[in-house]
N, C-alpha and C positions, 0 to 999 in steps of 0.2 A: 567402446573404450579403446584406446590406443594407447599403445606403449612402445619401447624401445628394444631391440636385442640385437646382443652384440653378437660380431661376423661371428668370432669364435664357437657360438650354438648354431650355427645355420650349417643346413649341407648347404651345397650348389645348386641340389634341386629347389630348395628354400630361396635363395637367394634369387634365382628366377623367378620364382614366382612372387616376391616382392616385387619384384623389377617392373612383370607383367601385369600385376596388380594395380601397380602407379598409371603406366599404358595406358590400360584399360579405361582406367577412371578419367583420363583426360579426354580420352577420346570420346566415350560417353559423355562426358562435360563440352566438348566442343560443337559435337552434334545435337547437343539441348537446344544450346545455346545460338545454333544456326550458321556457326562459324562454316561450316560444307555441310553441302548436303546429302555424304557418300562419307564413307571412311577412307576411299581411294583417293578424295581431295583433299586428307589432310597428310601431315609429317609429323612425325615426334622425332624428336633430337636430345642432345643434351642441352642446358642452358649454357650461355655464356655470360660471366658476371655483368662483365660491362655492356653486351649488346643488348641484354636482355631487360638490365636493371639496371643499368649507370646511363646516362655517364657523368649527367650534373647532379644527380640526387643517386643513391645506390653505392655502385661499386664503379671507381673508375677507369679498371683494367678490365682484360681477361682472369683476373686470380678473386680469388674471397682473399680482402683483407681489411682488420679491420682500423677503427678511428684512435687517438688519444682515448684511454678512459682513464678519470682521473681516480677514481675507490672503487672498491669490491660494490657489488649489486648489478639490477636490471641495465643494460647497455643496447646501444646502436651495434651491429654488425658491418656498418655500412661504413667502409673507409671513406666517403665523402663527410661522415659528419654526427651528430648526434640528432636523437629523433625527438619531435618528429618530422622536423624541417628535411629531414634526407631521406624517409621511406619514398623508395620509387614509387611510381604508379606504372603497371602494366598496360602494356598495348595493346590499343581495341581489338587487334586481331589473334591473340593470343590465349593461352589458358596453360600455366605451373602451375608443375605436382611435385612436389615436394615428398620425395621417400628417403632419403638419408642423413645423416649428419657422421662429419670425419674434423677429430683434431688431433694433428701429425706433430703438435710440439712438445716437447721432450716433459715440462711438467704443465700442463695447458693449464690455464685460467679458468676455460669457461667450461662451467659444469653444467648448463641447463639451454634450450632456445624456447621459444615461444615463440607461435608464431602469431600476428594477429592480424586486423585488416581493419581501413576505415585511415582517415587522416589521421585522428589521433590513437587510434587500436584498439578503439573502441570495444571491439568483436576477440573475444580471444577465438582461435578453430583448433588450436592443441599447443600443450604446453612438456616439453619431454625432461626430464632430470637426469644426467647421466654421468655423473662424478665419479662411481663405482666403477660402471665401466671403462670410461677412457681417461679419469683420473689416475687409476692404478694401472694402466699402461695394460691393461688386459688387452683391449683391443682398440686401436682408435676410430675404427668404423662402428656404426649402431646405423640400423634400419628403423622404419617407425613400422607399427604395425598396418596402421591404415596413412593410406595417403593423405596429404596434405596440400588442397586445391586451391587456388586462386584465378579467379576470372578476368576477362578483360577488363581494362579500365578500373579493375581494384587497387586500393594501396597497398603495396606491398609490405606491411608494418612488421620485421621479424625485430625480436629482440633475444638477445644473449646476456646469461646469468655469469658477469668476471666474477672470482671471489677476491680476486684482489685488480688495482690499478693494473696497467699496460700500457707500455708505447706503441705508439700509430705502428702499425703493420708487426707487432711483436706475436700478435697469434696465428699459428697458421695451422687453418681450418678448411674445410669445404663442406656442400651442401651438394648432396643428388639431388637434382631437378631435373625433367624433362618440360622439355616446350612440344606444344600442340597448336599449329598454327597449318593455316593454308599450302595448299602445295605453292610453289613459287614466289613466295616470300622470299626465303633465305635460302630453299632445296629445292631447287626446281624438276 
């Protein structure tokens, strides 16, 4: 079972070991998966919205921002668009881990993500509720307890819980992700 917790209850050694826990699982995901076949051959990094996920369907910068929503409920994250016409799909060479979620606005909107997969998100893999925490401005960062993986060539179907409308780029949020890709990709 996975959950949420906010920075505020974590030490530093905590927070590391989220960190390395995400790592880990990608990199065990990659090597399944036959992406290298050494742990020397691959890289983890952080994601890039747009390089990673955009740029015609996703996000179309380097920032998390998101679309028009026009009411409270389930929403697209994906400033290109509403889903599920805009869940990116991941690159064959690729494998996001997904361990955090941050929203920095003063009274944010979105209380909730989910993440899912498949064109339509068929698949839910975790769904987190965190209104408590970064609604009340406790803290705007939350860890997930266990990682949140998506493989190559997956949809990447995430949605966010408004409780109310928003304008195009009115929330501002991010997502820790790490990428797990081949050496010489993007790090040579």
């Amino acid at each position: 079972m996975s959950y949420i917790v906010p920075t505020n209850e974590l030490t530093l050694s905590d927070i590391k070991t989220f960190r390395a826990a995400a790592v880990e699982s990608g990199i065990i995901r990659a090597l399944a998966l036959g992406l290298a076949r050494s742990r020397e051959e691959l890289v983890v990094r952080h994601a890039l919205p747009g390089t990673d996920f955009g740029v015609a369907t996703g996000w179309t910068i380097e920032q998390y921002r998101n679309p028009v929503i026009a009411a409270a409920g389930w929403g697209s994250p994906f400033d290109t668009g509403a889903l599920p016409a805009f869940a990116p799909t991941l690159a064959n060479s690729k494998v996001a881990v997904f361990y955090k979620f941050a929203d920095y606005t003063a009274a944010p909107v979105i209380s909730g993500v989910r993440f899912r997969v498949g064109g339509t998100g068929a698949t839910t893999k975790a769904t987190f509720f965190m209104q408590l925490e970064t609604g009340a401005k406790l803290e705007p960062d939350v860890y997930f307890t266990e990682p949140v993986t998506y493989d190559p060539q997956d949809v990447v179907y995430i949605e966010a819980y408004y409780t109310a409308g928003v304008a195009a780029l009115g929330e501002t949020f991010a997502f820790g992700c790490f990428i797990v890709e081949r050496l010489g990709a993007n790090v040579s």
